[in-house]
Structure formats: C-alpha cells, structure tokens
C-alpha positions as CSV (number, residue, x, y, z in Angstrom):
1,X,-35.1,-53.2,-88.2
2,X,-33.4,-56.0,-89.1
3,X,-33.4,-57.4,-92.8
4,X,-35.5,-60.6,-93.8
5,X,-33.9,-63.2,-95.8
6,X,-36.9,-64.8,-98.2
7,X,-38.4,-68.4,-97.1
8,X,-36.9,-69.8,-100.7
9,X,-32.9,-68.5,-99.9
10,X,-33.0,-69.8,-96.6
11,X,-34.2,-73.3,-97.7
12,X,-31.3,-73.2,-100.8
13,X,-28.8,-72.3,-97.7
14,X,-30.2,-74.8,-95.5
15,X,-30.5,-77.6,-97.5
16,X,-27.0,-76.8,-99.4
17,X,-25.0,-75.9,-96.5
18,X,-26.5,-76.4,-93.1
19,X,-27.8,-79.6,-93.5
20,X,-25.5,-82.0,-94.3
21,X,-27.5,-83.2,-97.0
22,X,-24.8,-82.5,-99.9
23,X,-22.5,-84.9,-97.6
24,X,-25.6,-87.9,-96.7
25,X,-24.7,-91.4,-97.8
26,X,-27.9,-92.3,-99.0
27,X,-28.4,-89.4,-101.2
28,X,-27.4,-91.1,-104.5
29,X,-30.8,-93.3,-104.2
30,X,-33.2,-91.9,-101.2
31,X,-35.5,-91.4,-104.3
32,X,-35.9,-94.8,-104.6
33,X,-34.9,-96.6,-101.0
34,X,-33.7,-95.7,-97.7
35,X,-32.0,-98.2,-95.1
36,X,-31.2,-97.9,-91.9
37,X,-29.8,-101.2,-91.0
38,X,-28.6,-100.6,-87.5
39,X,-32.7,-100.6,-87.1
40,X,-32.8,-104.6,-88.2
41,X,-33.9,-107.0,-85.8
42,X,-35.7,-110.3,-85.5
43,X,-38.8,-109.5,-86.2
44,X,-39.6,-107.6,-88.7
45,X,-42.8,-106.0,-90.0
46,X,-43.9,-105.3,-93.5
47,X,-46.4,-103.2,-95.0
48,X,-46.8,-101.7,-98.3
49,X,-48.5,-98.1,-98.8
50,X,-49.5,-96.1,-101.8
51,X,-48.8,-92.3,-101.2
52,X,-50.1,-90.5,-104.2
53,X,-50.8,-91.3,-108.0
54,X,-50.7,-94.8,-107.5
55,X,-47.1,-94.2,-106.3
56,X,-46.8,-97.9,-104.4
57,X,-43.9,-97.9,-101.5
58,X,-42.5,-100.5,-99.1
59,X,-42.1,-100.1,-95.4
60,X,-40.3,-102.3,-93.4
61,X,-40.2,-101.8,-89.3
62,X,-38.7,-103.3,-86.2
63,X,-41.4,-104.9,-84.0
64,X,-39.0,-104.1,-81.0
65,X,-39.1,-100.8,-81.3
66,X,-43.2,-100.5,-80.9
67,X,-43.8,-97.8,-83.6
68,X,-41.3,-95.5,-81.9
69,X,-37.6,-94.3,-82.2
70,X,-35.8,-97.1,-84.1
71,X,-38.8,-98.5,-85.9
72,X,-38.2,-97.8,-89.4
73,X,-35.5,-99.8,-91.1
74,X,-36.3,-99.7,-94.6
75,X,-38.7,-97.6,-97.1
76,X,-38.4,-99.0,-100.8
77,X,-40.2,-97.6,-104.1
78,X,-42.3,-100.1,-105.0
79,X,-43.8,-103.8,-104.2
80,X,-41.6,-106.0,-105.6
81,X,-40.2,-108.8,-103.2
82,X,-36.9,-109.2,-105.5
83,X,-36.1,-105.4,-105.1
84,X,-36.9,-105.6,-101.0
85,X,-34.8,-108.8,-100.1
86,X,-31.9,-107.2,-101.9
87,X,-31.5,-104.2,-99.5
88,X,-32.4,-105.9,-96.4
C-alpha cells in the first residue's frame, strides 16, 4: 500500500513549487487587479459584479472573443473609473 500525502501538504507543495505561482508576474497585486493585455481589442465590454460582502469588482472582456478563450482582459477591485482606465 502506498502512503497518502494529506490534501493540505500537497496544496503547500503545489502552490509553492509546482505551480509557478512563487515566480507569476502579477502576483504582487492579483488581490487587487489582474491584466491580460494581449486580450485588448477594439471593442471592449464592461461589467461590474459584486462577489460577496458587498465586495464590488470590475470586469472588462473582449467582444471578439464571444465569452470564450481570450475574453477576459481585465478584473479590477472595485468600481472606480479612475482606478480602471489606469490599467487598461
């Protein structure tokens, strides 16, 4: 029989070493905004949703990519227009 390594020490492992996340470029503020600019295009969609607690967040999409792969191009904490224009 082969030994079991617990649910928490494989997510430590994989989230510390297997991941890549130690090494992502966006991990000094993906609490507060994620970009992906190579998914900017001309027309862009904007919506704002509220996740939980009154938590209010920003979601910005390519309308070229219909909803699919390539869609999402920017997720920002928050409603304000000044904070959004900044990182698009």
């Amino acid at each position: 029989m082969s030994a079991r390594l617990p649910v928490k020490e494989f997510e430590k492992q994989y989230k510390d070493h297997l991941s890549g996340f130690q090494q992502w470029e966006q991990k000094d503020h993906a609490d507060k905004w994620l970009s992906y600019e190579k998914n900017l295009g001309e027309n862009l969609s904007i919506d704002e949703t509220s996740v939980s607690n009154g938590e209010l967040y920003t979601i910005v999409t390519n309308k070229a990519a219909h909803g699919g792969k390539g869609a999402l191009a920017a997720i920002v904490e928050g409603i304000k227009t000044t904070d959004i224009v900044v990182l698009l």
